[in-house]
N, C-alpha and C positions, 0 to 999 in steps of 0.2 A: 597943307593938303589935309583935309580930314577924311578919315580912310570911310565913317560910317557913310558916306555919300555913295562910296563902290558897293554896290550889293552882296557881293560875295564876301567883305569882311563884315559889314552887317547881321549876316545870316551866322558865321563864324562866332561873332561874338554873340549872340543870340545862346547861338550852340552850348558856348564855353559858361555861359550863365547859366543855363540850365545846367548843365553835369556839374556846376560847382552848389547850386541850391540840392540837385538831387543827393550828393554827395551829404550833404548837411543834414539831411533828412534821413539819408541811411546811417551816421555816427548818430544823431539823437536813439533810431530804433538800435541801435547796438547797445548803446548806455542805459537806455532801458531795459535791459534784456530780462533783469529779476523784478522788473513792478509790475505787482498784481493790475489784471483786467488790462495792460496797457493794448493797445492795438497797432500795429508797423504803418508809417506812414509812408507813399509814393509820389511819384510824379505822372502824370499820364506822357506815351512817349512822346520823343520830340519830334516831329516828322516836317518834310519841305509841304505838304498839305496843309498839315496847319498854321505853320507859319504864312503862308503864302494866304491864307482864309482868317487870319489875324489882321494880318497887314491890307487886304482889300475892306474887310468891315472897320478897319479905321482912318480910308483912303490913302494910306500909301502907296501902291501900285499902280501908278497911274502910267500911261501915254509919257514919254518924255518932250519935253521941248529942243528939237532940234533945229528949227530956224528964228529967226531975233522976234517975229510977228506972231510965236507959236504963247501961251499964257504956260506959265512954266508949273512946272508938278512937283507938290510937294516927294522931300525923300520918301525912302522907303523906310518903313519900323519895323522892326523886329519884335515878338513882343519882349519885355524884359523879366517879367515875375511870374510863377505858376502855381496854383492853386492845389498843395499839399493833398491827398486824399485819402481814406483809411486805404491799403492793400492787406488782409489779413494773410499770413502764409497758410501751409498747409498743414498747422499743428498746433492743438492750445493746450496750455498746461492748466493743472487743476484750479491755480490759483488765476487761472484768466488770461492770462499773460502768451500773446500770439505770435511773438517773436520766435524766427528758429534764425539762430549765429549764421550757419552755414549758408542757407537762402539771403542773408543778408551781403556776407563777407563775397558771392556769388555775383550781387547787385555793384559790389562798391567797386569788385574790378571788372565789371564791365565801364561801368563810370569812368574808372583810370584811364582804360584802354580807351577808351573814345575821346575823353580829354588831351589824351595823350596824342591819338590822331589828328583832332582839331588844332592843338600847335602846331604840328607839323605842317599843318596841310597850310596854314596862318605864316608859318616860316618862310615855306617854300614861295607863297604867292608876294612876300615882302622881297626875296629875293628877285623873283621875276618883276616887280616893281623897281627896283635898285636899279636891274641890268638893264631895263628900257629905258630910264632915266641916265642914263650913263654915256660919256659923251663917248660918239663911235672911234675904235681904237683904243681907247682907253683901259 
């Protein structure tokens, strides 16, 4: 069974790609923290709008096929990759350098906790999977 065919692990792992790229993005602007002129880089947010405005400009949302005579629809995509952007904080030091620790260390756990969420949420729907597939009684 491949789960990306179910839309909700689709969008889940969708999710889990983003907080793990945006994560990425927040450890490089921390190891940066002392290079002149650097600039903090972001993610724009993740949201079910634009996934959902992703997924229709590259035809995956379509009508599904439910009877044998119907022309079947391609899955649904999520996109996979997103396009880094400057987000300057609220603070430049003399020698350029735009990074503030705190505003970051702010960014990575909300990152965590969301990640953190999206397993769960990804656990629990494996488990409601398990128990339907489960012969009754058992």
């Amino acid at each position: 069974m491949n789960l990306d065919a179910i839309p909700l692990f689709s969008m889940l792992r969708g999710r889990m790609g983003y907080l793990n790229q945006r994560q990425q993005l927040i450890a490089q602007n921390v190891a940066n923290v002392d290079t002149p002129g650097y600039t903090p880089k972001d993610l724009k947010s993740f949201t079910f709008k634009g996934q959902l405005e992703a997924a229709k400009g590259g035809g995956g949302i379509q009508m599904a096929a439910t009877q044998p005579g119907h022309i079947a629809a391609p899955a649904s995509r999520a996109m996979t990759s997103w396009a880094p952007e400057a987000a300057p904080d609220s603070e430049t030091t003399l020698d350029g350098n735009k990074v503030v620790l705190e505003d970051q260390m702010v960014k990575m756990n909300e990152a965590r906790l969301d990640y953190d969420a999206a397993i769960s949420f990804y656990q629990k729907s494996m488990s409601l999977i398990r128990m339907a597939a489960r012969r009754p009684g058992s």
